[in-house]
N, C-alpha and C positions, 0 to 999 in steps of 0.2 A: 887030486888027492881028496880022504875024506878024512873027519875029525868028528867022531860020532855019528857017524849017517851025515853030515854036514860035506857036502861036496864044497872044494876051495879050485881055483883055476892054483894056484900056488901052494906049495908045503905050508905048514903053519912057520916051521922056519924059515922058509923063502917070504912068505908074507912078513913075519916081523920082521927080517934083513929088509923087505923094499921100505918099509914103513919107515924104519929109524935109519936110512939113504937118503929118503926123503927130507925127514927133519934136519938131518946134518947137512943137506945141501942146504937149506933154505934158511938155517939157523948157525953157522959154522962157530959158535964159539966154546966146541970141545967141552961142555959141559954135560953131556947125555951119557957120555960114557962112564959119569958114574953111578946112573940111574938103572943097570943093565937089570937088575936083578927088579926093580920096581916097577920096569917098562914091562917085562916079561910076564908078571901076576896080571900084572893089568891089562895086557895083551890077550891071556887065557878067559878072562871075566869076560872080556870085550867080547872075543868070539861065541861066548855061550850066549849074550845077551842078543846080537847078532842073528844067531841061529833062531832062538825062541821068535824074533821078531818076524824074519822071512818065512818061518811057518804058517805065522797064518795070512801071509800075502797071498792074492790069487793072482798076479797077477803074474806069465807065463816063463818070463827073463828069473821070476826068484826059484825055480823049479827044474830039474834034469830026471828027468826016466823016474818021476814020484817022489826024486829026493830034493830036499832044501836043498839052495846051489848060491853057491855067493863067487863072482867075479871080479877082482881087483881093477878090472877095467871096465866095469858099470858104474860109471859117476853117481848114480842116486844111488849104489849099494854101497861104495866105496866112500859118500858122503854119511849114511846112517851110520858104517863100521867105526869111522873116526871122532863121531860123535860119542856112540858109547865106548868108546877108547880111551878120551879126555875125559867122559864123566866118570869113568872107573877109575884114574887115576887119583881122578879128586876124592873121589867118593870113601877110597882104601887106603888115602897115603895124604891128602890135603895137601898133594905137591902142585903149588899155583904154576910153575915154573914149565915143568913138562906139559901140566894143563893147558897151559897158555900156547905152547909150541904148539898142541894138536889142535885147538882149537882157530890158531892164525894159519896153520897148513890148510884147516876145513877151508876156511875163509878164502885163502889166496887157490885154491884148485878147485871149490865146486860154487864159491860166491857165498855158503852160507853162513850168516854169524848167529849163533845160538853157543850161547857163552855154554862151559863145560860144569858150572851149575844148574844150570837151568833143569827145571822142572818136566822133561820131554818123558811122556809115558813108555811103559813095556814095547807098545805094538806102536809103530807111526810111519809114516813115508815123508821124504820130500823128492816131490818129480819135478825133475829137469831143473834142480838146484836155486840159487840166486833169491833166496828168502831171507826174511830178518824175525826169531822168534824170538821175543823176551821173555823175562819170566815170569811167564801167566802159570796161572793152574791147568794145567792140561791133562787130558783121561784119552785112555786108548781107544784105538781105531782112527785116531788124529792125524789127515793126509793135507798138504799144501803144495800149491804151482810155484812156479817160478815168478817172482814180482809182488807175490803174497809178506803181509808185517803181522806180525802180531806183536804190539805195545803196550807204552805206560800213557797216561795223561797225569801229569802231577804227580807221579809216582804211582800210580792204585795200575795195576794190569786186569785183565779180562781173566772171567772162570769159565772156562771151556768143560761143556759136557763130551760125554760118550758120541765118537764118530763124527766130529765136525771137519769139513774140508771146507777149502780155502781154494776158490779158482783162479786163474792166472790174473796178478796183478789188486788181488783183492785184497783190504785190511782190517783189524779187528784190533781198536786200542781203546784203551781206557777203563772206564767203571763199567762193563759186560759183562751180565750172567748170560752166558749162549750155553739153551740145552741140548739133549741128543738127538743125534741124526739131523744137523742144521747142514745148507751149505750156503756157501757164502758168493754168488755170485761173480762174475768177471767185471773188474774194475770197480767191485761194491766196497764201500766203506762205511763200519760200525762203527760210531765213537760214542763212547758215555749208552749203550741202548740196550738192554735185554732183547733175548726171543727164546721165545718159547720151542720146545723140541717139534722136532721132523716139519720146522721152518726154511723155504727159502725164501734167500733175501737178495735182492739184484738192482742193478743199476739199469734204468730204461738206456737203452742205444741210442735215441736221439735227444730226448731234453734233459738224461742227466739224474733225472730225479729217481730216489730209492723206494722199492718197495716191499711188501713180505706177502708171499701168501703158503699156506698150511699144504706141504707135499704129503702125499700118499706114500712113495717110493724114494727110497734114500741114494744117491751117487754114489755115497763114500760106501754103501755095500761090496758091490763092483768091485773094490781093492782088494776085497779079504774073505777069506775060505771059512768062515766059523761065521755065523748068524750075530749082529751084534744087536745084544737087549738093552733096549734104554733103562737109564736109571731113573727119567724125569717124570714127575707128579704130572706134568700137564699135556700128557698124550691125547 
């Protein structure tokens, strides 16, 4: 089916029946059904934001014959849709309650918890699910692995610039300014530490210890079809 040039494997009515199947199996205490009309605006919002997001992915699963495509059975697409699903609901209606249900359905089907306030930009990925994002300042072109945290230390969260990606199993908590075009190594951990843009930063494979040094070429490019400009003074 399409919805604006937006190809669905599902109706948008077949999409919201699987969705709100899902909630009611997993949440059964008959309270959704009187939310039909606040699930459905907010169903509508979700898919546009949805849409705008998988356009500028390059990557070949978000794409049919030149058109955006979204599959109810691609776990990393069907994780970002449920995301801006539960933040439209909060965002339009400050209902915690439906919030909450989308946001424990993300949790118990694709591993991710990124609460349904959280500050997650326009454009972002998460591949192959089972991340923890808190609420940092986050700017688009923002992709993470599976195993990847973004947190608090004492409450202060990390400010993520333009295009920072998170390799499998890697974290980024605390008081962090991270500028554009950073990536974050496999199994690298920032806590409490600035870096400067189109920085990478990694964990040595045998002793452990981290280091940074100044890339030429960014990774998180690679995800996305539109060229991303840094915003950071320290190019």
């Amino acid at each position: 089916m399409e919805w604006n040039m937006f190809k669905i494997t599902l109706s948008t009515d077949d999409l919201q029946n699987y969705v709100f199947q899902q909630l009611n199996n997993f949440y059964p205490d008959n309270r959704l059904l009187n939310k039909d009309t606040l699930f459905k605006q907010s169903f509508n919002h979700a898919l546009e934001r949805t849409e705008y997001c998988f356009q500028h992915v390059a990557l070949q699963a978000y794409h049919r014959k030149g058109t955006t495509f979204f599959s109810h059975l691609h776990s990393d697409q069907y994780t970002l849709f449920l995301w801006f699903l539960s933040n439209s609901v909060w965002k339009r209606y400050e209902d915690t309650e439906l919030a909450s249900k989308l946001f424990n359905l993300n949790k118990t089907l694709n591993g991710v918890l990124c609460m349904y306030d959280a500050g997650m930009p326009n454009i972002f990925l998460i591949v192959h699910g089972g991340a923890v994002l808190g609420k940092a300042s986050y700017s688009d072109f923002f992709v993470c692995y599976q195993g990847s945290t973004v947190g608090a230390v004492n409450g202060i969260y990390p400010k993520l610039g333009k295009g920072v990606i998170l390799a499998p199993q890697s974290s980024i908590i605390g008081d962090c300014t991270v500028g554009d075009l950073v990536t974050i190594g496999n199994q690298a951990l920032l806590r409490n530490k600035d870096l400067k843009s189109r920085s990478l930063y990694y964990r040595h494979i045998d002793t452990g210890q981290h280091y940074v040094k100044k890339s030429s070429t960014s990774w998180v490019q690679s995800f996305f079809n539109v060229p991303i400009i840094p915003n950071g003074d320290d190019l």
